[in-house]
C-alpha positions as CSV (number, residue, x, y, z in Angstrom):
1,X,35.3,-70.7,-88.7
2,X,34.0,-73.5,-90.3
3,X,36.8,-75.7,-92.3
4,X,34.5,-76.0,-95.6
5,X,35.0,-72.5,-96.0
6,X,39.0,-72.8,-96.7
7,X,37.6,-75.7,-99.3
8,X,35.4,-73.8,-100.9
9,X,37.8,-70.7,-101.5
10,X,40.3,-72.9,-103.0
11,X,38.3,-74.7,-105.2
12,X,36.7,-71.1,-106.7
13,X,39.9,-69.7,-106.7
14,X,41.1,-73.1,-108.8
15,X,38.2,-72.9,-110.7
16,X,38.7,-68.8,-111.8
17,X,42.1,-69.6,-112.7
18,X,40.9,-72.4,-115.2
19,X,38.4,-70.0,-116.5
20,X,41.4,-67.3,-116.7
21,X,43.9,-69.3,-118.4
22,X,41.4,-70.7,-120.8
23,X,40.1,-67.9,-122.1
24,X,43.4,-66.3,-122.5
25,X,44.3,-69.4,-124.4
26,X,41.0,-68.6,-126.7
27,X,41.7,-65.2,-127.0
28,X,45.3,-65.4,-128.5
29,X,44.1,-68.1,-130.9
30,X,45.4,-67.2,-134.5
31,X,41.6,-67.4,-135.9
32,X,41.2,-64.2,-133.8
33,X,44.1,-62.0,-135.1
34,X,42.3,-60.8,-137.7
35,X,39.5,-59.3,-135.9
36,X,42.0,-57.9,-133.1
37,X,43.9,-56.4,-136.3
38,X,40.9,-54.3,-137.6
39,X,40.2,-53.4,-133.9
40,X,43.3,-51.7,-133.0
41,X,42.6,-49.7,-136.5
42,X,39.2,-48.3,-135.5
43,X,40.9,-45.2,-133.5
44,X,43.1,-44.2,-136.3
45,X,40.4,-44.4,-138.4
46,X,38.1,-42.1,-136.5
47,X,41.4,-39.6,-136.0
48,X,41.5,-39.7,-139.9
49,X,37.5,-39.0,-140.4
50,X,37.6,-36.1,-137.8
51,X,41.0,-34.9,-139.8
52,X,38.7,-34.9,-143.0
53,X,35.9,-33.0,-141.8
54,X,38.0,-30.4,-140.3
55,X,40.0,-29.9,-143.4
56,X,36.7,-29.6,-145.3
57,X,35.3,-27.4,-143.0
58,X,38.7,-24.5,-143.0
59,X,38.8,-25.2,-146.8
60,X,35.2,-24.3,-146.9
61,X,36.0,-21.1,-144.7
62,X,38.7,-20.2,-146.7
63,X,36.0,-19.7,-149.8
């Protein structure tokens, strides 16, 4: 096996750990916890809608 290929796996795997670590590091910025906020709302908001429509729909029946 040729000895630049143990150099060249390091320096990706170096490289994909910088990329890792910095984009974790961008992702938990505090700009971002607003838009992560109204995210992890969306599925309780379609649970409610689809609540809604079926209450509307057996209160319809029920005419």
């Amino acid at each position: 096996m040729n000895p630049i290929w143990g150099h060249l796996v390091g320096v990706s795997t170096l490289i994909l750990m910088v990329l890792f670590v910095g984009l974790w590091i961008w992702l938990w910025r505090k700009r971002h916890k607003k838009v992560f906020d109204r995210m992890a709302k969306i599925p309780m908001e379609d649970e409610l809608s689809g609540q809604d429509s079926k209450s509307n729909k057996e209160s319809k029946h029920h005419e």
